[in-house]
N, C-alpha and C positions, 0 to 999 in steps of 0.2 A: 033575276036582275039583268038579265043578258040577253033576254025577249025581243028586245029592238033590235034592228037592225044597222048598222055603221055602215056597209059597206056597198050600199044603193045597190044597184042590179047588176052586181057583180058577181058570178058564180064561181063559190070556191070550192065548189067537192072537186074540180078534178087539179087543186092546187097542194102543194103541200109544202109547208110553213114551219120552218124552225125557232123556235122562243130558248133565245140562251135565259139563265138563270128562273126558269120556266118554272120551277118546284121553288119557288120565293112566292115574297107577298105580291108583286106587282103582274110578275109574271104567270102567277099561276090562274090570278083572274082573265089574264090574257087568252090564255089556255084554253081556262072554261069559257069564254065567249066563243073562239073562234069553234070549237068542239059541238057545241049548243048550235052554230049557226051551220052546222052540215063541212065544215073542212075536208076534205079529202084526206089528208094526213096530217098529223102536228107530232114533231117530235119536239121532245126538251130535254138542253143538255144542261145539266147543272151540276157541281162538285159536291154540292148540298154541307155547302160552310155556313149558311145564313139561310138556305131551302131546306124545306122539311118534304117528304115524300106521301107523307099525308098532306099535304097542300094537292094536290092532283090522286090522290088511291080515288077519291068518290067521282073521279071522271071518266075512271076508265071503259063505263058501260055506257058513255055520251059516244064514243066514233073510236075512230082509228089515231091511237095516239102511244107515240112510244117513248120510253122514257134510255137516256142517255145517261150514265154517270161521270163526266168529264171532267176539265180546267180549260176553260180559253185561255191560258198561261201554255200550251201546249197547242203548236201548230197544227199538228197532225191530226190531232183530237176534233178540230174547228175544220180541217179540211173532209175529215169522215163525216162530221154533223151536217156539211151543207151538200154534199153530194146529193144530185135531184134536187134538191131546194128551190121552192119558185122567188117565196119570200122569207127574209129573216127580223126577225123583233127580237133587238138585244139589247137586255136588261141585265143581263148580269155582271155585278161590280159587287166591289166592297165599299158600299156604303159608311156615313158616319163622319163628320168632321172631327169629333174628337178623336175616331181611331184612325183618321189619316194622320193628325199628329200626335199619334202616339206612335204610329206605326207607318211613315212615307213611304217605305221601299216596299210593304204589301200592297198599300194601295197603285200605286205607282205601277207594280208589275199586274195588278190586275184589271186597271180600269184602262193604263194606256197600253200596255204589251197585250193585254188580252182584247182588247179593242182593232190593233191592227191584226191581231194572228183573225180575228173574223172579218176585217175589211177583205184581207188577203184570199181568204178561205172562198169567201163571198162572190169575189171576184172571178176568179178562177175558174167557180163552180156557174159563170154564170149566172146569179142570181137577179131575179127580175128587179128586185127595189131590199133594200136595208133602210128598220127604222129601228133608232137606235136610242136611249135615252140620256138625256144630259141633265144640266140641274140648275134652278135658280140661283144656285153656290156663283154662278160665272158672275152675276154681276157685280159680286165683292162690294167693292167700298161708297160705290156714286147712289148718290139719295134723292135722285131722280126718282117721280109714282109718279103713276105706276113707271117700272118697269116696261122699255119696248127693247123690242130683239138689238136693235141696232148700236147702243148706248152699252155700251160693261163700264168696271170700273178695273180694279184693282183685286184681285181674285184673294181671301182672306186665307186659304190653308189649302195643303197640299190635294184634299179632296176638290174642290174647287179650282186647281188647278189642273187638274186630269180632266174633267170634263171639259174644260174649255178645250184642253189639247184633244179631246174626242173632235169639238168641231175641226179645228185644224186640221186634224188628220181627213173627218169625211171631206172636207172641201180637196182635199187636195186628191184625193181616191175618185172624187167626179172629175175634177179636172183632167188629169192625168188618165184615168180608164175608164171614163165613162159612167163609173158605178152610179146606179137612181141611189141616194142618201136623203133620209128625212132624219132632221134633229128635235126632241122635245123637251124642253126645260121645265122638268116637273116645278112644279112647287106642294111642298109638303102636300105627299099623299099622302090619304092613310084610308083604313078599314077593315073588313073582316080578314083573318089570319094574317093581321101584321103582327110581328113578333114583340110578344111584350117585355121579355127576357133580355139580361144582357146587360154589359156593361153603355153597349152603344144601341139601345131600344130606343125608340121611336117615341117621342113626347105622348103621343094622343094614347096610344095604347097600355101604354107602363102607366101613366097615371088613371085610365079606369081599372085596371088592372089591382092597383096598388088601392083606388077606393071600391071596389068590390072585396077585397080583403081587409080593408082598412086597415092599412099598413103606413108607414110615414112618408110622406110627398115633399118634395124639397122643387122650388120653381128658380132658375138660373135668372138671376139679377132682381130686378124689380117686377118681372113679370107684365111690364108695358112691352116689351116688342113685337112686334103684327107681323100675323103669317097668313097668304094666301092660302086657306087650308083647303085641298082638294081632293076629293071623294076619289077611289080607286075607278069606280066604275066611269065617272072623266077621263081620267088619263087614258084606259080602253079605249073608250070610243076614240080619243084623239089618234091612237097609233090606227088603229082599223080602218080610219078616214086618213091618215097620211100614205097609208099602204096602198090607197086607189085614188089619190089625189090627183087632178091632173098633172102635166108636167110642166108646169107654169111653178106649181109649188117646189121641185125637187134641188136640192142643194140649198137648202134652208133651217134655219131653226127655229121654234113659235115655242113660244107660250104655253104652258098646258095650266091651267087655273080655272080661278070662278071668276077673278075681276073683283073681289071683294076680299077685304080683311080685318081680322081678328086681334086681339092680343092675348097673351097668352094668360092671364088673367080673366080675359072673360070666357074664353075654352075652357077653362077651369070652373068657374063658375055652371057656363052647361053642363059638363058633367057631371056635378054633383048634384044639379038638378033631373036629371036622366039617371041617375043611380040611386037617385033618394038616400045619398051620404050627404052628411054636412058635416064636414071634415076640412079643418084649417091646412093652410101647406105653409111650409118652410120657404122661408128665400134663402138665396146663397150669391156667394161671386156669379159675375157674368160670367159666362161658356165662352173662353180662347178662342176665336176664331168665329164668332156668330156675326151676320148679318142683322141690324137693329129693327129695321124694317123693308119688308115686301109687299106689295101690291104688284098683281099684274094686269098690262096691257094685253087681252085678247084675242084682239081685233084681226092681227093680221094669221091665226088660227082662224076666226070664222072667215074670214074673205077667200083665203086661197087652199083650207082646206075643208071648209064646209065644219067647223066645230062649233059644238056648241051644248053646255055642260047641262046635264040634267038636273042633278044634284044640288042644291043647295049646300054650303058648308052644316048647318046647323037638321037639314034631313040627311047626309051622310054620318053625322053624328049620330043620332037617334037611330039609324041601321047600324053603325059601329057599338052602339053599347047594347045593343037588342044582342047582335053576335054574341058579345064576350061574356053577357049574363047568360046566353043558353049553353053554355060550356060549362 
């Protein structure tokens, strides 16, 4: 999956590249890209609260790559990980709207205290560029589509409110010291070894999940609300092309998507065409704190960082359930 190239004639063996939460789902295809494409070194630090360390064991015979067991809740920890460090892609947070309100002061200390102990870290150590991940979550409440960088709204829950305060902080970390900072505003990734487990798992996955076992499926509201759903192996390429992007794009945040959306009813429906279940689902109350609809703008990702998504939402589909049936 990692064949192609992202990062044009740029030579990374003699660079070496830390992926916080590197043993996660986002992170670990990160991993495997950069490792595939000759890296010089990639270490990953991850505390493994939501990474699994078989997300990366089948990498280890790709290159030189070592693994960290950390918290960027711990300064020290973030300062030992980027020592040498050319570049850093940090993914690691505690995802999940519902468990930010269930739980503020985790997320809170993880996504914005663990965010600046790596600005900090980063800094210090010199680091050539930080990309870092933020979330569709920022635009909150404005019903603006698509969705453009420049327009937010009202931020819906404490999760959504740390990644915004992620851009704050990178703006203010370029300002102030220089740091290269690139922001990406996933919108719902998903794919192979995204965790389907949990109270706060991942729509796409728990529900193949749940119809390969044909187990009971429960969809939050009416199941009309539309998600830019974007294949893992986009969002790669997007950080790989921000990480060598010229410097025209730095101190920014884009889009990471397809430009295209879904409701969560008719994802529903593909998967049970892709699983050959046909299995009715439950509706329930809306999800506290969801955004009703996303579509994203693009544009200013293909213009100023050269992106541009392979994936179709409905063929990362077909490779996400191809994965979870061979398990």
């Amino acid at each position: 999956m990692y064949e192609n190239s992202y990062h044009g004639n740029a030579d990374i063996s003699g660079y070496t590249f830390l992926v916080t939460g590197g043993a996660g789902f986002i992170g670990s295809h990160i991993t495997e890209y950069l490792l595939r494409q000759g890296a010089g070194e990639v270490r990953v630090l991850d505390n493994l609260a939501t990474g699994f360390l078989q997300n990366i064991k089948h990498l280890q015979n790709l290159g030189d790559v070592k693994f960290l067991q950390g918290d960027i809740t711990d300064l020290e920890t973030c300062k030992k990980a980027c020592e040498g460090v050319d570049f850093v892609l940090h993914q690691a947070a505690l995802g999940s709207v519902p468990r930010s309100l269930a739980h503020p002061e985790l997320t809170t200390a993880a996504n914005v205290g663990g965010f600046v102990n790596i600005l900090i870290a980063a800094k210090d150590a010199g680091v050539k560029r930080l990309v870092y991940a933020s979330s569709s979550s920022v635009y909150g409440d404005i019903e603006d589509s698509p969705k453009v960088e420049q327009r937010i709204g009202q931020q819906l829950s404490p999760y959504a409110v740390s990644k915004y305060t992620n851009e704050l902080y990178a703006q203010v970390f370029h300002r102030c010291y220089g740091l290269e900072i690139i922001g990406l505003r996933y919108f719902n990734v998903f794919g192979p070894r995204q965790n389907p487990n949990g109270a706060y798992a991942a729509v796409i996955p728990k529900f193949i999940d749940a119809l390969l076992k044909e187990q009971e499926i429960n969809i939050d509201g009416d199941g009309g609300q539309t998600r830019d759903f974007t294949f893992v192996a986009n969002a790669v390429q997007a950080n790989i092309r921000a990480l060598f992007a010229p410097q025209e794009a730095i101190n920014e945040v884009y889009n990471v998507a397809v430009g295209a959306n879904f409701s969560v009813n008719q994802m529903y429906t593909f998967l049970q065409e892709l699983t050959g279940k046909n299995h009715p689902a439950n509706h329930r109350e809306t999800r506290a704190g969801d955004v009703r609809n996303a579509l994203a703008d693009i544009s200013k990702a293909k213009r100023l960082l050269g992106y541009n998504p392979e994936y179709t939402f409905k063929q990362g589909l077909d490779k996400t359930v191809a994965y979870f049936m061979s398990l």
